[in-house]
C-alpha positions in Angstrom: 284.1 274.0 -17.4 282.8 272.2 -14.3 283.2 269.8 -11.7 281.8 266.0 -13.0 283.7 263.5 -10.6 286.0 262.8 -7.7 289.1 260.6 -7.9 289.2 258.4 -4.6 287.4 258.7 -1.3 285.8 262.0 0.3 287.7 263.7 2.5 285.6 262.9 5.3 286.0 258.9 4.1 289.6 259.4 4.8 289.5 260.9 7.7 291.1 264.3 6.2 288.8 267.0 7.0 287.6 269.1 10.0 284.1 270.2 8.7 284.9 273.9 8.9 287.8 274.3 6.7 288.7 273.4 3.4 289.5 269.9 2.4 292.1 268.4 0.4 290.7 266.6 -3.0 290.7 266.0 -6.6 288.1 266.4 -9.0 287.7 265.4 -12.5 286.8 268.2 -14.5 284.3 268.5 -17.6 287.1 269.1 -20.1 288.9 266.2 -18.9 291.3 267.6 -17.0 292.0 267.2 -13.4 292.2 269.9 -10.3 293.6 269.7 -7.3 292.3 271.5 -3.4 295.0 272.1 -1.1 297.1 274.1 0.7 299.0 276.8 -1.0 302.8 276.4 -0.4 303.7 278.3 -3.0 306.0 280.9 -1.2 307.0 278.5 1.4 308.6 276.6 -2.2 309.4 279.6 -4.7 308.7 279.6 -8.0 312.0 276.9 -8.7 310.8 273.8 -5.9 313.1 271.4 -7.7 315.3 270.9 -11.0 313.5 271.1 -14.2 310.3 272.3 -12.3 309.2 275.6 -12.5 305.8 277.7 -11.2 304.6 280.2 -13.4 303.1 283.1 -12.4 299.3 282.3 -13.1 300.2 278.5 -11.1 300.6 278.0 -7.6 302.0 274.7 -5.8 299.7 272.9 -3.6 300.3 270.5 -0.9 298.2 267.4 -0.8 297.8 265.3 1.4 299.5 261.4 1.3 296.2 259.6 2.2 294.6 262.1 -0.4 296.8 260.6 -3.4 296.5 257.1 -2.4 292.8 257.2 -1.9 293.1 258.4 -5.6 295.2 256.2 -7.3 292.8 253.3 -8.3 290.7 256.3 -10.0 293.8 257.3 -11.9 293.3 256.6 -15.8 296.4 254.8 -17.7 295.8 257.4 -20.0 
């Protein structure tokens, strides 16, 4: 598995980076499956964030960016 794609603008684009740390983003993957960089806010959330949701113990809940999402939704497949 491997990185093949971006969905929306760089981070640098949108104005969401600071060149010396990490920036939020989302790749397409080679499989066809997506992945996600951002914060980890998984014990600021627990493992329960909201009804019917749940975080397993090999998952972790990341906080992205708005500007990060919106960039990406014209990249989002229908299917």
């Amino acid at each position: 598995m491997k990185v093949i794609g971006r969905l929306g603008r760089t981070p640098a684009e949108r104005g969401d980076t600071t060149s010396t740390t990490g920036s939020p983003d989302i790749l397409t993957l080679s499989d066809g499956a997506f992945t996600v960089i951002g914060v980890d806010i998984t014990e600021e959330l627990g493992p329960d964030p909201w009804k019917d949701a749940r975080c397993a113990p090999n998952e972790r809940i990341v906080r992205v960016t708005r500007t990060t999402l919106i960039a990406a939704k014209n990249d989002i497949p229908d299917e």
